[in-house]
N, C-alpha and C positions, 0 to 999 in steps of 0.2 A: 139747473144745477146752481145757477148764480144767486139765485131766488133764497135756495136752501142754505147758502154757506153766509148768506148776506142776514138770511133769520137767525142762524147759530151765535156769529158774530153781534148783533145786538142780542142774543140772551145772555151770553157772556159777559158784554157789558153791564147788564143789566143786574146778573148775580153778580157782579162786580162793586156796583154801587150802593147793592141793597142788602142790607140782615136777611130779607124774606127769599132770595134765591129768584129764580125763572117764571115760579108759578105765578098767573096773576092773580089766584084766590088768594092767594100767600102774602102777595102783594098788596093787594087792596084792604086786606086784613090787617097789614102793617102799618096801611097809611092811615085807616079808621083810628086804629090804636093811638098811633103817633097826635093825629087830629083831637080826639079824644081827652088825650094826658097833656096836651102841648100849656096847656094855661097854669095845671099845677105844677110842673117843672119850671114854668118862668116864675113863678111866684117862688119857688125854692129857690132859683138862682140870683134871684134878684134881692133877694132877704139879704139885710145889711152882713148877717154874722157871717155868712159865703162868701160874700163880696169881701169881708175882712181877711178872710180865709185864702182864697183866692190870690191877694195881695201879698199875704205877708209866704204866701208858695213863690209867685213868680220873683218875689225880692229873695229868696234863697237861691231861689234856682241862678239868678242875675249875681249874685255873691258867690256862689259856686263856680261859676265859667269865667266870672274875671278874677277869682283864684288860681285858676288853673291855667287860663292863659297868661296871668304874669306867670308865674312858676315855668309856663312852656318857652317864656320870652326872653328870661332870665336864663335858663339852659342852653338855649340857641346859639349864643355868639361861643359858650362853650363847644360846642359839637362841630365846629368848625376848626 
């Protein structure tokens, strides 16, 4: 019984970690794919204009949250 709950237990983990689910057809299919696609995806992500891109996202996102935390910092001493 320990055998059985201890296999469920890694396939859960397993569909856990993976797009492809428990199956290992599923799985091995997904890792081909992934193997397969892995050089034209770095070559996209590594293209200067992504990389630009990339940049000028995480600098909003960075101007957004210390917007918001002054504004939350600035209210604070009020709320007391």
């Amino acid at each position: 019984m320990q055998h059985k709950t201890e296999s469920k237990s890694r396939s859960l983990h397993l569909a856990a970690a993976s797009l492809a689910g428990t199956s290992l057809e599923a799985n091995l299919k997904h890792i081909n794919i992934t193997l397969a696609t892995s050089d034209a995806v770095w070559e996209v992500y590594l293209d200067p204009k992504w990389a630009r891109q990339r940049l000028r996202l995480y600098g909003a996102q960075d101007r957004a949250l210390e917007q918001f935390f002054k504004k939350l910092s600035s209210e604070w001493p009020a709320a007391m």
